[in-house]
C-alpha positions as CSV (number, residue, x, y, z in Angstrom):
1,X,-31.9,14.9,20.7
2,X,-33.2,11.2,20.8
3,X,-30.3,8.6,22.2
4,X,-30.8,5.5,20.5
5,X,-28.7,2.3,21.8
6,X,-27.3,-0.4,19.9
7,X,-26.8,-3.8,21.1
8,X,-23.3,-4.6,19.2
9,X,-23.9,-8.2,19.4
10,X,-27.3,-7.9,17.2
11,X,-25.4,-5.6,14.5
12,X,-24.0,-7.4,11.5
13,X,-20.5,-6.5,10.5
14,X,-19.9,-4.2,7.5
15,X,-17.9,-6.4,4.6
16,X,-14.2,-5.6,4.0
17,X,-13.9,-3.5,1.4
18,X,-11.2,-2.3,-1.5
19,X,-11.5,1.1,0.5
20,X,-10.7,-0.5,3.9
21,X,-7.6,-2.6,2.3
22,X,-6.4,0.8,1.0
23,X,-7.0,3.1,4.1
24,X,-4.8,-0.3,6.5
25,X,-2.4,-0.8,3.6
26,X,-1.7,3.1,4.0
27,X,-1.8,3.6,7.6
28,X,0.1,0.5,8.1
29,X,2.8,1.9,5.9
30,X,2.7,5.8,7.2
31,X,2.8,4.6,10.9
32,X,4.6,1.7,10.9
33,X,5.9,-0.3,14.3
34,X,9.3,1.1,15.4
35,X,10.9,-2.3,15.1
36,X,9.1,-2.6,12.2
37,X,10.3,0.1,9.9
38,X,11.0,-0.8,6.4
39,X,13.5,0.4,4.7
40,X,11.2,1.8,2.1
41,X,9.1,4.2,3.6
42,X,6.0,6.0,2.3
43,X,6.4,9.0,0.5
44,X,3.3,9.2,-1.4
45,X,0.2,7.4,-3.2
46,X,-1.7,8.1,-6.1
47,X,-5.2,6.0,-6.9
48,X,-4.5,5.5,-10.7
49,X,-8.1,3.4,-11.0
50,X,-10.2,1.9,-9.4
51,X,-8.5,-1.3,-8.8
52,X,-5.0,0.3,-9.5
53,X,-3.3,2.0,-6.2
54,X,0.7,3.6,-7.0
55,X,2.6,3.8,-3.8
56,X,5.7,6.0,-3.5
57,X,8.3,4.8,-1.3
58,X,11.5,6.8,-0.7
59,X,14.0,3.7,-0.1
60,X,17.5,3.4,1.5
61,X,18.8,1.2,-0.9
62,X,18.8,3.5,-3.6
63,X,18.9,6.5,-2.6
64,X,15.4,7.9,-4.1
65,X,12.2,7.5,-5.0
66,X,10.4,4.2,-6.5
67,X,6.9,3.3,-7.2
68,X,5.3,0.3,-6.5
69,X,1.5,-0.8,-8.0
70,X,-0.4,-2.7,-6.0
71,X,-4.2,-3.8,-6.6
72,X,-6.9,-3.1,-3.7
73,X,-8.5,-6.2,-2.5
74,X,-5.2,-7.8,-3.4
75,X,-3.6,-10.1,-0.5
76,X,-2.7,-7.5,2.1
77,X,-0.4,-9.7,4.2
78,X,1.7,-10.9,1.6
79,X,2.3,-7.4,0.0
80,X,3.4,-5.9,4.3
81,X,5.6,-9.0,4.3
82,X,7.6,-7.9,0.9
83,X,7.9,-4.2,1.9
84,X,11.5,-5.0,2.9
85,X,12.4,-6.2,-0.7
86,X,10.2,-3.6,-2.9
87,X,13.2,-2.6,-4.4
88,X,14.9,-6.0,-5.1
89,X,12.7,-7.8,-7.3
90,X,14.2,-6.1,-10.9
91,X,11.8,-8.3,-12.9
92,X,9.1,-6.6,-11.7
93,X,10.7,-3.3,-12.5
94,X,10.3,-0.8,-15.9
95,X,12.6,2.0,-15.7
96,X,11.0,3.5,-18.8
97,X,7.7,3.4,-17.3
98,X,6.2,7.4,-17.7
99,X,6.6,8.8,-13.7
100,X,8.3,11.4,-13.7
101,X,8.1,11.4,-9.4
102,X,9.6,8.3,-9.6
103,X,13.2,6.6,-11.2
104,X,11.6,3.1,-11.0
105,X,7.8,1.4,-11.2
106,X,7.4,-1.9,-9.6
107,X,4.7,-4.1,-10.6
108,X,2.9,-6.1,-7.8
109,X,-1.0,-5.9,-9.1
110,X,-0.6,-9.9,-9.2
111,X,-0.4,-10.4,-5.5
């Protein structure tokens, strides 16, 4: 088998992709730091389309389960920094919305 080598520093980096935002939003979420720990915790996702991501958080709060839609690509940072406060935000919440894994659907594609 032919060894090739790569000089790193003559290799263009890959963009960041929707796929990359989802896989760190994920693993940042199913791993979190031990300080860190939310009080909603990953249960669950479901990709719902292609620029649609439902995340299923069992919180403390209430006691069960709530979903929260986010938008891949969307600003990473600023949807880690809320995961404290998923659950807080009512105006961004449908109770009638048609999950039946979920008692709540949060709204956050407009991150």
């Amino acid at each position: 088998m032919p060894l090739v080598h790569i000089d790193p520093e003559t290799v263009d980096e890959a963009p960041f992709t929707k796929d990359d935002w989802a896989e760190t939003l994920l693993s940042t979420l199913a791993h979190p730091e031990h300080h860190d720990r939310p009080h909603a915790q990953l249960r669950g996702y479901l990709f719902r389309a292609p620029d649609r991501l439902r995340l299923y958080l069992d919180t403390l709060r209430t006691g069960g389960v709530i979903a929260a839609d986010v938008r891949p690509g969307g600003a990473l940072t600023a949807l880690l920094a809320i995961l404290s406060t998923f659950d807080e935000e009512e105006w961004r919440s449908s109770t009638n919305a048609d999950d039946p894994h979920a008692s709540q659907v949060f709204d956050y594609t407009d991150l």
